[in-house]
C-alpha positions as YAML, in Angstrom:
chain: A
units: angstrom
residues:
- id: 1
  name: UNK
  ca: [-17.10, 3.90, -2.50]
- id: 2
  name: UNK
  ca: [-19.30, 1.62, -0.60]
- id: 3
  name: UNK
  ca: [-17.37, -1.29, -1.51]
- id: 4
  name: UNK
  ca: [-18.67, -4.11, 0.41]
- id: 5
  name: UNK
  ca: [-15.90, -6.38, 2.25]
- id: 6
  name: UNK
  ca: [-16.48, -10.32, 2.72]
- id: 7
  name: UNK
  ca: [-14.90, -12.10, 5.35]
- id: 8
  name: UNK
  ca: [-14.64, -15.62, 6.01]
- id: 9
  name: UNK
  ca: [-17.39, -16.08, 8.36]
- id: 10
  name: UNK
  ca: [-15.69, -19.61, 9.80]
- id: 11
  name: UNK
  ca: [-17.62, -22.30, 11.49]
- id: 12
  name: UNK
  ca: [-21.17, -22.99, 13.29]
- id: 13
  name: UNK
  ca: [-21.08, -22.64, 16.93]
- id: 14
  name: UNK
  ca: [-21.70, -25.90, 18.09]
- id: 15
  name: UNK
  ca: [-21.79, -24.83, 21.33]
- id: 16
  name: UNK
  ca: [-17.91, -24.84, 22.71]
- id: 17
  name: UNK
  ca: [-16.99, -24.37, 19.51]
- id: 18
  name: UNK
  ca: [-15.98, -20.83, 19.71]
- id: 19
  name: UNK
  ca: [-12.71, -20.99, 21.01]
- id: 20
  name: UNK
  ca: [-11.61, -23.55, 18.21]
- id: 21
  name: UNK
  ca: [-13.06, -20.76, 15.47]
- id: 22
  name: UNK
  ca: [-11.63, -17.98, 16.87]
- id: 23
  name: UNK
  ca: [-8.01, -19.64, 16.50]
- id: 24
  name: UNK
  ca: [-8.31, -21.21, 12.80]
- id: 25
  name: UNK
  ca: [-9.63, -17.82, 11.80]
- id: 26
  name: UNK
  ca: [-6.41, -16.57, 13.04]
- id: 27
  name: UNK
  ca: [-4.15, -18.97, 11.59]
- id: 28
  name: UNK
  ca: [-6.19, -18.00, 8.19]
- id: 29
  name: UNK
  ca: [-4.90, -14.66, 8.55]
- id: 30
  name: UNK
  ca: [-1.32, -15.08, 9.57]
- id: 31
  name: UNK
  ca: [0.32, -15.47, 6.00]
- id: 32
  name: UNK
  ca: [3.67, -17.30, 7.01]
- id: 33
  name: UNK
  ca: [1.20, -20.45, 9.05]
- id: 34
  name: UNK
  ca: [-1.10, -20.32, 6.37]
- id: 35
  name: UNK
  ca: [1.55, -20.94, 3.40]
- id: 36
  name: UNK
  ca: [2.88, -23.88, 5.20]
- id: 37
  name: UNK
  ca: [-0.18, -25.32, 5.67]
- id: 38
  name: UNK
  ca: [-1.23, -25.00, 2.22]
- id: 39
  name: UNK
  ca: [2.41, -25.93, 0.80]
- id: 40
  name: UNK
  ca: [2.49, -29.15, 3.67]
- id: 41
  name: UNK
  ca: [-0.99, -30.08, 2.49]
- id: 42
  name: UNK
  ca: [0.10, -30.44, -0.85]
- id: 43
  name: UNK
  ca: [2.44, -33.53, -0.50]
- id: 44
  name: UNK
  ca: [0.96, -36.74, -0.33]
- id: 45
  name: UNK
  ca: [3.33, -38.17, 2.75]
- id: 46
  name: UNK
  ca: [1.58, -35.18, 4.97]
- id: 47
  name: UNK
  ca: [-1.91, -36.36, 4.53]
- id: 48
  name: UNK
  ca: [-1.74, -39.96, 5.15]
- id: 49
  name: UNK
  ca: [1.05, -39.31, 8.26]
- id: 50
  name: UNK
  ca: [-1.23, -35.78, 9.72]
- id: 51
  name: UNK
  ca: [-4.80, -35.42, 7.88]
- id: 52
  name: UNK
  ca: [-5.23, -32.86, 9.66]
- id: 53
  name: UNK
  ca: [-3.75, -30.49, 7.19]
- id: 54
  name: UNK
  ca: [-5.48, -31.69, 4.42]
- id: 55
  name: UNK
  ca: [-8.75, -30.82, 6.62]
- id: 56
  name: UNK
  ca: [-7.47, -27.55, 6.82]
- id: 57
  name: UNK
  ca: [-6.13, -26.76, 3.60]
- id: 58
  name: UNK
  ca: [-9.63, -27.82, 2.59]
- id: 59
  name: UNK
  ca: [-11.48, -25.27, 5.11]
- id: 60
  name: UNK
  ca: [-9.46, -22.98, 4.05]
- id: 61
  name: UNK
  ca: [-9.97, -23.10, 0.27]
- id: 62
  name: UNK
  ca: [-13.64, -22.81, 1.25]
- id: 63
  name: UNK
  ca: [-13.07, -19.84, 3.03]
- id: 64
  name: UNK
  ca: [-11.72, -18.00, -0.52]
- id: 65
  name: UNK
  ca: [-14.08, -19.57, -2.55]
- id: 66
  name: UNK
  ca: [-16.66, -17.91, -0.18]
- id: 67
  name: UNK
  ca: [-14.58, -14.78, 0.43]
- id: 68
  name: UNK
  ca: [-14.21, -14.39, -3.69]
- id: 69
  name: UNK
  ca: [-18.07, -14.81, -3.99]
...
């Protein structure tokens, strides 16, 4: 069983960057933050009014497609 487990590996240090990683890679993991940014993404209001979720929901769908791969 030497299974190998992928994780997210997050973002390039860009130098102060760190700090900012750290905390979405914990967001990523805490299930009940992560559904409503996925679920707040989804409606169309949301983006225009805070893009910010959309940015997210978007890193974070990277994040499985890399984690799947």
């Amino acid at each position: 069983m030497n299974e190998i487990i992928k994780h997210p590996v997050g973002i390039g240090n860009l130098g102060n960057t760190c700090f900012l990683n750290c905390c979405l890679q914990i967001i990523y993991q805490c299930p009940i933050i992560f559904d409503i940014i996925k679920d707040n993404a989804k409606r169309n209001s949301l983006n225009t009014a805070c893009p910010e979720l959309l940015v997210l929901k978007n890193l974070y769908k990277l994040w499985d497609t890399n984690h799947k791969n």
